[in-house]
RODO-2510 file (C-alpha; in nm, 4 decimals, decimal comma):
residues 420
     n   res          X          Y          Z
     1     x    16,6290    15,9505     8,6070
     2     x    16,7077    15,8329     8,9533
     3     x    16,9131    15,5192     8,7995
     4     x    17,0352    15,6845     8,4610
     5     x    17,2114    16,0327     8,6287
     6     x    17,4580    16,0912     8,9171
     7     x    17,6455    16,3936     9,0580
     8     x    17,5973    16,7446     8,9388
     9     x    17,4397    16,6136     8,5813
    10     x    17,1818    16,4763     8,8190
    11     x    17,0973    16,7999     8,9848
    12     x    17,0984    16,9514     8,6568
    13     x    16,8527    16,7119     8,4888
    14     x    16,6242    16,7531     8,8412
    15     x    16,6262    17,1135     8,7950
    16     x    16,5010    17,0614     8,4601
    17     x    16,1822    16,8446     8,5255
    18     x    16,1033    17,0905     8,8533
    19     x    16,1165    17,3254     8,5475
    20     x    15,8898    17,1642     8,2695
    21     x    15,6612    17,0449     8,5990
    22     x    15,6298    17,4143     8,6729
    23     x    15,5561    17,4890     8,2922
    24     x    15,3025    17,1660     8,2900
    25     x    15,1036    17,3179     8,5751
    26     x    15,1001    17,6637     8,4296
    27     x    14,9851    17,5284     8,1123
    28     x    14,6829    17,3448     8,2676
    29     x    14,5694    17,6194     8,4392
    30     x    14,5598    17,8237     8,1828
    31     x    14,4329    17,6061     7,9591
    32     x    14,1727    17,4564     8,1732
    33     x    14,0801    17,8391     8,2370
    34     x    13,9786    17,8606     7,9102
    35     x    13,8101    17,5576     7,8029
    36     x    13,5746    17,6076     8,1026
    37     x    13,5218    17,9574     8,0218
    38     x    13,4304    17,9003     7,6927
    39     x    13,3305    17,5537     7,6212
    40     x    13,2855    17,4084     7,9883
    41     x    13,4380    17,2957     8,3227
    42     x    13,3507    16,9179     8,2068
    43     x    13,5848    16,9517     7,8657
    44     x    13,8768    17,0247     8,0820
    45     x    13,9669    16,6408     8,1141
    46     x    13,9876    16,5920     7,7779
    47     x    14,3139    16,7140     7,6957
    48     x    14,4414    16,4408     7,9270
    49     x    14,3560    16,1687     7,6959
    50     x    14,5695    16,3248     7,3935
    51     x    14,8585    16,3523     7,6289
    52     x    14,8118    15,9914     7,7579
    53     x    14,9080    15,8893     7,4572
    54     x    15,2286    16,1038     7,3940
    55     x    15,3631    15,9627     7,7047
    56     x    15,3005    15,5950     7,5927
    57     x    15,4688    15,6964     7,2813
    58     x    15,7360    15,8502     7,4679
    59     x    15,7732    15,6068     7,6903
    60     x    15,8801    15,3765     7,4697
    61     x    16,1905    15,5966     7,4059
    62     x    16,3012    15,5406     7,7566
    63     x    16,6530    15,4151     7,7844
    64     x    16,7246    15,0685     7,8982
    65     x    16,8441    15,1010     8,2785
    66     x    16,9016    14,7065     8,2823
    67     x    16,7048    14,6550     8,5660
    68     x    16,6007    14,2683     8,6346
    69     x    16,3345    14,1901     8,8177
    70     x    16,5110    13,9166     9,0502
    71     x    16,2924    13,8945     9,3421
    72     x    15,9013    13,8559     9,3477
    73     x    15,6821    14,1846     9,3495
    74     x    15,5570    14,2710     9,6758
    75     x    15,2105    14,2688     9,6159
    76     x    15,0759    14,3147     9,9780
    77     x    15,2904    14,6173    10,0761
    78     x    15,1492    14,7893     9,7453
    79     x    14,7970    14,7096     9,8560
    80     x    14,8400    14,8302    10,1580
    81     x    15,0000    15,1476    10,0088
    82     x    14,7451    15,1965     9,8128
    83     x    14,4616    15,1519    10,1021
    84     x    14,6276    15,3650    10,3330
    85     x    14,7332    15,6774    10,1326
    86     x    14,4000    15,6569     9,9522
    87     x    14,1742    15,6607    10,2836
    88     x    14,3730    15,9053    10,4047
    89     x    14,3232    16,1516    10,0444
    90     x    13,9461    16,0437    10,0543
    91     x    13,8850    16,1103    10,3614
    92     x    14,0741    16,4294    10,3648
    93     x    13,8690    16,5560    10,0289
    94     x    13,5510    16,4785    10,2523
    95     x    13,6447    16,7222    10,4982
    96     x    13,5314    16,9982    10,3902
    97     x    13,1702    16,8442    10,2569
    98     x    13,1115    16,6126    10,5471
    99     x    13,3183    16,7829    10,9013
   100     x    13,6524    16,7274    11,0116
   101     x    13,5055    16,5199    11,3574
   102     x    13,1370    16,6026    11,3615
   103     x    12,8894    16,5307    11,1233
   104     x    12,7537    16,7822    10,8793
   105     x    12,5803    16,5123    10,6599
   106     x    12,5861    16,1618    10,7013
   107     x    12,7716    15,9216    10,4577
   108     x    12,6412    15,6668    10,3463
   109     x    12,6693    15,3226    10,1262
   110     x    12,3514    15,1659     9,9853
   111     x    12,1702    15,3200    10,2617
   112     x    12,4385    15,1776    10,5145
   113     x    12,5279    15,4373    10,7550
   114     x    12,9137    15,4739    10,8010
   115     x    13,0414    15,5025    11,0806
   116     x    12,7202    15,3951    11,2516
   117     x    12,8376    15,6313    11,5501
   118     x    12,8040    16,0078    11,5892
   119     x    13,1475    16,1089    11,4506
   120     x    13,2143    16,2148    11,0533
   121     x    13,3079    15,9958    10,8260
   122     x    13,6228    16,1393    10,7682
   123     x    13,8567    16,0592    11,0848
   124     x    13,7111    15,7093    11,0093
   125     x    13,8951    15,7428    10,6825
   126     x    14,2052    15,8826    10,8195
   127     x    14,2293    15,6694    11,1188
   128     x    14,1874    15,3331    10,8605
   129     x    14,4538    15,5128    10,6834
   130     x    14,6694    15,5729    10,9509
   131     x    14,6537    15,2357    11,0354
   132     x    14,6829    15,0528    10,6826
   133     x    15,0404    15,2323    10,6716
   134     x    15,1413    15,1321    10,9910
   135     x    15,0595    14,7621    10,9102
   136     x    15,2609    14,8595    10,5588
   137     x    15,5910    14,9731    10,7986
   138     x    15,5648    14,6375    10,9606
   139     x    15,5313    14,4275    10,6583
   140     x    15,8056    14,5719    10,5099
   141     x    16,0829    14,5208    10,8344
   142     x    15,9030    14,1241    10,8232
   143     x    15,9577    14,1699    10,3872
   144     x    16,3779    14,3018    10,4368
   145     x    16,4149    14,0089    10,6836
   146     x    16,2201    13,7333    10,5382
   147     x    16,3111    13,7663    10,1172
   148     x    16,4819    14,1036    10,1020
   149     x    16,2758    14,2895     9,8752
   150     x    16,0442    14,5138    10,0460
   151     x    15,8565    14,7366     9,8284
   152     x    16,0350    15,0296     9,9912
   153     x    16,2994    15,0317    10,2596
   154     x    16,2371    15,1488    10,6156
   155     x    16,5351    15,2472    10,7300
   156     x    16,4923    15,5710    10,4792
   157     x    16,2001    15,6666    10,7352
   158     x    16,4955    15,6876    10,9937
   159     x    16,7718    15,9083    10,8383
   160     x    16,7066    16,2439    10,9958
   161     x    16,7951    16,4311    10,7008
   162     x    16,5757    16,2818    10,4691
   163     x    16,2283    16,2920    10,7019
   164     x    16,2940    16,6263    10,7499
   165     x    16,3745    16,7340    10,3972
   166     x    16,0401    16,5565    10,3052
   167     x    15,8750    16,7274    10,6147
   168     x    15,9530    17,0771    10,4889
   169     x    15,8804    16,9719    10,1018
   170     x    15,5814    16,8923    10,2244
   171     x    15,4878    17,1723    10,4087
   172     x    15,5630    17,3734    10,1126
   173     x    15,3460    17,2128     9,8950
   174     x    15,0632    17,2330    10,1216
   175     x    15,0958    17,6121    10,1465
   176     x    15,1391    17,6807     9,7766
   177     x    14,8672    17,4742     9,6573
   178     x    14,6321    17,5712     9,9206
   179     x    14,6817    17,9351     9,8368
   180     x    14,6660    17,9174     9,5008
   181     x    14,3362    17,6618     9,5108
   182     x    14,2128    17,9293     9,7713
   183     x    14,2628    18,2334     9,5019
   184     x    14,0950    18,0387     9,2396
   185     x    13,7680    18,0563     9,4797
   186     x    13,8400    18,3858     9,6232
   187     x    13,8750    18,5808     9,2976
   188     x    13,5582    18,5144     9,0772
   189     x    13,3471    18,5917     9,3981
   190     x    13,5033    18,9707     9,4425
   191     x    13,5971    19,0254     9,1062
   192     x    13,3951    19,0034     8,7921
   193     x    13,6222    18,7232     8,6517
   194     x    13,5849    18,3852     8,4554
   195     x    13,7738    18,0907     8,5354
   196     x    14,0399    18,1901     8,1905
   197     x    14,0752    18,5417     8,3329
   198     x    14,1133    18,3801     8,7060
   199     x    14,4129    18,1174     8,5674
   200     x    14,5992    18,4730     8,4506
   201     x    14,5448    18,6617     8,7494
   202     x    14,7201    18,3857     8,9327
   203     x    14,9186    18,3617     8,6171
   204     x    15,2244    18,5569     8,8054
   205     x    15,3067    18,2983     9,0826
   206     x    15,4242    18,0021     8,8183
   207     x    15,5463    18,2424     8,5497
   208     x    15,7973    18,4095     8,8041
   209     x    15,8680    18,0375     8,8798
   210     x    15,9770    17,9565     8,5662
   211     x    16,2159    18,2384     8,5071
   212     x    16,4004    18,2061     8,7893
   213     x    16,4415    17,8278     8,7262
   214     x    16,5440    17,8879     8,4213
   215     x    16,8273    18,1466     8,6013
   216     x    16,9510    17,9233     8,8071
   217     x    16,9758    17,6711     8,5390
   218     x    17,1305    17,8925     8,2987
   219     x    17,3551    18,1496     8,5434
   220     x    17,3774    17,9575     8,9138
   221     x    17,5320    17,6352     8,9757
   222     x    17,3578    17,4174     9,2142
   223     x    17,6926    17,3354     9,4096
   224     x    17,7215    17,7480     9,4923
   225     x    17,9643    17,9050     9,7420
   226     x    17,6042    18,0245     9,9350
   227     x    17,4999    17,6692    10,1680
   228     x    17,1991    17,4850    10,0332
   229     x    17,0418    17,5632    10,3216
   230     x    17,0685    17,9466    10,3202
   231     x    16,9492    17,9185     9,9635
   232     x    16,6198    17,7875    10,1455
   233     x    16,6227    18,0242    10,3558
   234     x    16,6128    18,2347    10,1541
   235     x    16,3223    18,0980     9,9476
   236     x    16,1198    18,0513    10,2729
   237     x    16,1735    18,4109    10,3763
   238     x    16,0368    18,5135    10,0328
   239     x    15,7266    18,3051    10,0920
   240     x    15,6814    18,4441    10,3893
   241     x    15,6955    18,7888    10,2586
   242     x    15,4513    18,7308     9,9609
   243     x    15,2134    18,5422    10,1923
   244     x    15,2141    18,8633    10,3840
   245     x    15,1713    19,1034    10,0982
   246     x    14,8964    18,9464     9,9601
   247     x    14,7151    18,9191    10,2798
   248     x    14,7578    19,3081    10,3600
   249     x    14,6042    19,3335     9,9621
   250     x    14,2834    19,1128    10,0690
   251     x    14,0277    19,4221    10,0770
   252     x    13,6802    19,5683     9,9308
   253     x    13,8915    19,7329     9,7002
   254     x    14,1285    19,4449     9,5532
   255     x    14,2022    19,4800     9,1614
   256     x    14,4299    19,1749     9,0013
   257     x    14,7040    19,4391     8,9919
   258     x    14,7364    19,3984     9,3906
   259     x    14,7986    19,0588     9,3853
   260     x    15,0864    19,1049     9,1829
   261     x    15,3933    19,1719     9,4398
   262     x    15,2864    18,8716     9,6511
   263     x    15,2636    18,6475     9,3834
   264     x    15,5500    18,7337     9,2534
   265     x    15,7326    18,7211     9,5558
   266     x    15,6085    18,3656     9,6191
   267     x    15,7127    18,2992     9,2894
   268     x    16,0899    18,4018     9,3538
   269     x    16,0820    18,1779     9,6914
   270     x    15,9518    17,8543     9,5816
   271     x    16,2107    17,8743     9,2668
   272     x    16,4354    17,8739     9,5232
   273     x    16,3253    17,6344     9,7932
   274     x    16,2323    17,4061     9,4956
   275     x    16,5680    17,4070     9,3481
   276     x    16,7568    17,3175     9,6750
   277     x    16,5108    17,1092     9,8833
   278     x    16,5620    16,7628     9,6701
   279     x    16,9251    16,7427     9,6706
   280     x    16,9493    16,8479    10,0199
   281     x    16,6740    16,5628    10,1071
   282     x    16,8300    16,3131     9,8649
   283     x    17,1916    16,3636    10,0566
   284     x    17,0848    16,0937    10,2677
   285     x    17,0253    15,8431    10,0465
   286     x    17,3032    15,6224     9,8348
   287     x    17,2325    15,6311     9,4736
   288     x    17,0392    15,2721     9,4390
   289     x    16,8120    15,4125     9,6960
   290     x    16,7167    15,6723     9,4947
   291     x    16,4041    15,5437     9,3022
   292     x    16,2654    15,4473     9,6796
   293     x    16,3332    15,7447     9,7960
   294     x    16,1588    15,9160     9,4968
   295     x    15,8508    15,6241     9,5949
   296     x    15,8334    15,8171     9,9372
   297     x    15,8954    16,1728     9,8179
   298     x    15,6585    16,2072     9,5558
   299     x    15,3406    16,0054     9,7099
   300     x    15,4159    16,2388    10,0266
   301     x    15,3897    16,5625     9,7803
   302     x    15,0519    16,4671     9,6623
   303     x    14,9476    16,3938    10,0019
   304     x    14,9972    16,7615    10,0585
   305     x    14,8281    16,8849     9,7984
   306     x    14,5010    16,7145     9,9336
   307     x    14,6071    16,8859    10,2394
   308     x    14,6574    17,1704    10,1479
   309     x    14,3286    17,2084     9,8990
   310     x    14,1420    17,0278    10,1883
   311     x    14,2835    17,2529    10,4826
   312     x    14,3176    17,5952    10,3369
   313     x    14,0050    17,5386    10,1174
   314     x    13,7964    17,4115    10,4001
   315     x    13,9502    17,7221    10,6506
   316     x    13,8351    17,9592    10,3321
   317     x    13,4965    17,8828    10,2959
   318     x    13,4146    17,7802    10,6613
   319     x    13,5341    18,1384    10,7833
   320     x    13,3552    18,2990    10,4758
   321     x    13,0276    18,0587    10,5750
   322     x    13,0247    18,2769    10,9403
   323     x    13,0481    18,5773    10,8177
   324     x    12,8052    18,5594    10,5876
   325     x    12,5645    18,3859    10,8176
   326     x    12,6603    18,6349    11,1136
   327     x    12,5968    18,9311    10,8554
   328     x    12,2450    18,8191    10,7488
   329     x    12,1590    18,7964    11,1092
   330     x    12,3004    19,1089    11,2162
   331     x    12,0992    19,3051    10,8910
   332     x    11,7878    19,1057    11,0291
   333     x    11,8151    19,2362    11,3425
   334     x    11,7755    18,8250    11,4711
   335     x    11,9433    18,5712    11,6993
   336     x    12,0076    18,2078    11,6573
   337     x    12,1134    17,9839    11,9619
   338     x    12,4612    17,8436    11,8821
   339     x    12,3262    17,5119    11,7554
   340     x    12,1023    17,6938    11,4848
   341     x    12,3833    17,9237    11,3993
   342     x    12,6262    17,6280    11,3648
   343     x    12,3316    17,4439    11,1441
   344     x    12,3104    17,7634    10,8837
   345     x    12,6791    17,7737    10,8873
   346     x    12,7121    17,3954    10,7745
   347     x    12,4271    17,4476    10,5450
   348     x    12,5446    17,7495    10,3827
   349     x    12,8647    17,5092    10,3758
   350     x    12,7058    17,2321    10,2017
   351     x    12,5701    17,5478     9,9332
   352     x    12,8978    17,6654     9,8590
   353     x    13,0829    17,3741     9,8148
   354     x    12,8264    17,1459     9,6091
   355     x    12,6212    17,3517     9,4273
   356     x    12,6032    17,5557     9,0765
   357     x    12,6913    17,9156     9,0251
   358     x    12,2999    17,9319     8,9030
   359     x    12,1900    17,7030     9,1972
   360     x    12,4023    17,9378     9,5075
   361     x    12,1990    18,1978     9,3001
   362     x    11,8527    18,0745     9,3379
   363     x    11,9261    17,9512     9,7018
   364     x    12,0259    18,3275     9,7851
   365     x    11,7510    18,4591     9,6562
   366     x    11,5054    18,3108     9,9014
   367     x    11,6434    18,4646    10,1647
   368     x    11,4236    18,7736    10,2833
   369     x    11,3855    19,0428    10,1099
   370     x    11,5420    19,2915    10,3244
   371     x    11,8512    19,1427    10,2595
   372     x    11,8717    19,1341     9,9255
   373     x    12,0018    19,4591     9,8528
   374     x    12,3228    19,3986    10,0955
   375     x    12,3637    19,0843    10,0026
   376     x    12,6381    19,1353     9,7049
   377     x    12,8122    19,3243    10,0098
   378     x    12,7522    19,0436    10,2530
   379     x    12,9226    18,8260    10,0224
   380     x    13,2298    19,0186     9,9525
   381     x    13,3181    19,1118    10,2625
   382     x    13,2476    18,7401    10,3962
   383     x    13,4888    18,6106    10,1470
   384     x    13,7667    18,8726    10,2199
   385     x    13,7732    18,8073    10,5743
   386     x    13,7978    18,3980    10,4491
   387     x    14,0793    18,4397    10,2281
   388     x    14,2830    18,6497    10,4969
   389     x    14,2161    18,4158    10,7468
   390     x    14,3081    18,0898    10,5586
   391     x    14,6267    18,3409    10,4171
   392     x    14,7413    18,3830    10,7707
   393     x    14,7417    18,0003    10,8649
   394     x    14,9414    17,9496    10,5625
   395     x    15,1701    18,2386    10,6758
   396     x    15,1586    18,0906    11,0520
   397     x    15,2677    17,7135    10,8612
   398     x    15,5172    17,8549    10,6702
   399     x    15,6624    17,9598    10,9779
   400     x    15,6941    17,6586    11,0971
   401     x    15,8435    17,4815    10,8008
   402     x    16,1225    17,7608    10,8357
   403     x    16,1887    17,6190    11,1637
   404     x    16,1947    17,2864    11,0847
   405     x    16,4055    17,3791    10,7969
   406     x    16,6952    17,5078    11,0414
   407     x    16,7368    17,1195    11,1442
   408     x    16,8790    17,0514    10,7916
   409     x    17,2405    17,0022    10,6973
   410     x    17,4369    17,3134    10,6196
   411     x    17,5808    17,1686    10,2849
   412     x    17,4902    16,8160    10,0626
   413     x    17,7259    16,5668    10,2215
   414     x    17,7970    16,2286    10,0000
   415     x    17,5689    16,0019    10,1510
   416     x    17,7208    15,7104    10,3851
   417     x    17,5737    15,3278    10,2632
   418     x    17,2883    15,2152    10,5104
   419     x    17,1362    14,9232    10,5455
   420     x    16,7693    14,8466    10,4963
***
């Protein structure tokens, strides 16, 4: 798409596959919902193999773009891609199961303790990460100068207006996902819902999305007399204002009708933010820099989802792991020193994250009996006091991608040519 469209039938066709990505993801949920509710969470995965195979038979509809591989692939800058973004996913997935710097468990590889030190394994990961894509940035000045034919270009990691573009994409992505991965948690332990009837209470969010893309596609052009910018404003501030209402709707008394005006809210902002963000980042690139550009964007948008699932989630249950801990103790008229509090929080941790609905059950019920009858209450309010806590760092981050969104150009400019 990058190669095949230019000007506004570009932004058109962009708008278009935001759309049908927005429609894809609202679909799975839903979908997913239901196949775990009624057949189980395993059988989700196997819709993906029937639409493999439309998109191999699609594929092969493709237009020609008359590209010609001239110059050899750059097989060590894709290796080291692949070893830095993936120790940095990994080890941000572990967070939550193994601690963000100390250990809750130790990891281990054919009973080969790593790191052999008393740190998690998961800034291990990050730092190898970290320092996998540095060696990649290097490599690929030494690739431009040696043979020309880096696997991306660096000098799109110094135009202003694209890092921040990405910055702020990203930062978006990280709070929508998180939220919405948080609600999937939050709901089925307050409400009596299955994972179907949790996909439609969430259902709001993406189907909001998907009507206002569709308006802007069918009513607003994306070269409008309102700035790009202001039209992400404007998206943010809606974000902003349904992170807030369905934070002041986290309580004992929640029904799937309260989440409604947040969601929907959030809904109306990303539409917006989405529709603008991409051709305001892509300004700064020429149009055969496009496809790298996309090669940076997207990896950088799956990044944040990890982050976001991995932050948010971890915030969510770690904050709902206290309370319930600090509850119990407080009905048990008991004390623990810190250590032995911050032992039946991992624990508890560890429980939540890694074990069965049936499983959390029988491990609950061998706590004492004088807890028992509060426990259903313990639980609740734990997981309220989670979710608003994890909703107001998302609220706190989405104030800072609003900031960092005021460093952006006013209006799309026709990129200048750069060099690599």
């Amino acid at each position: 798409m990058d190669l095949i469209y230019d000007g506004q039938e570009e932004k058109r066709t962009n708008l278009i596959l935001i759309l049908l990505s927005t429609l894809g993801g609202l679909t799975g949920a839903i979908l997913g919902g239901l196949i775990a509710s009624k057949v189980g969470w395993r059988w989700v995965f196997m819709p993906s193999l029937l639409i493999l195979g439309f998109i191999a038979i699609g594929a092969r509809k493709l237009p020609a773009i008359g590209v010609v591989r001239q110059k050899p692939i750059d097989w060590v800058g894709g290796l080291l891609s692949l070893l830095g973004l993936g120790s940095i996913l990994m080890g941000i997935s572990l967070g939550g199961e193994y601690g963000w710097w100390f250990p809750k468990q130790v990891f281990s590889i054919m009973g080969i303790v790593i790191p052999p030190f008393a740190i998690s394994i998961v800034p291990t990961l990050i730092a190898v990460g970290t320092v996998c894509l540095g060696l990649l940035m290097f490599w690929q000045r030494q690739q431009a100068n040696a043979t020309g034919a880096p696997l991306v270009r660096v000098g799109l990691l110094g135009r202003r207006t694209f890092i921040i573009g990405l910055t702020v994409a990203m930062l978006h992505t990280l709070i929508t996902t998180g939220v919405q991965f948080n609600l999937y948690q939050f709901l089925p332990t307050v409400l009596p819902l299955n994972p179907f009837q949790t996909s439609m209470a969430v259902l709001p969010y993406n189907l909001t999305m998907i009507v206002v893309l569709v308006a802007l596609f069918l009513v607003i052009k994306i070269d409008d007399q309102i700035p790009p910018k202001y039209n992400i404003y404007i998206g943010l501030s809606l974000l902003m204002t349904g992170l807030w209402l369905l934070r002041r709707a986290m309580n004992i008394d929640i029904t799937v009708a309260h989440l409604i005006p947040g969601l929907v809210t959030m809904g109306i902002g990303s539409a917006f933010f989405l529709a603008y963000i991409g051709p305001l980042t892509y300004s700064a690139t020429t149009h055969q820099e496009r496809p790298e550009g996309t090669g940076i964007y997207s990896p950088m948008q799956r990044l944040a989802i990890s982050l976001g699932r991995g932050i948010l989630g971890t915030l969510l249950v770690a904050f709902a792991s206290q309370g319930i801990v600090d509850r119990i103790l407080t009905v048990l008229d008991q004390t623990f020193s810190p250590t032995q509090r911050q032992e039946a929080i991992n624990r508890l941790e560890r429980i939540i994250q890694t074990y069965t609905k049936e499983e959390r059950r029988a491990a609950f019920s061998q706590l004492p009996e004088k807890v028992q009858p509060a426990l259903e209450q313990i639980i609740q309010a734990s997981a309220i006091d989670g979710i608003r806590a994890s909703l107001f760092v998302a609220l706190s981050l989405a104030v800072v991608c609003f900031l960092i969104a005021t460093f952006l150009p006013k209006y799309i400019r026709p990129p200048k040519n750069h060099s690599a």
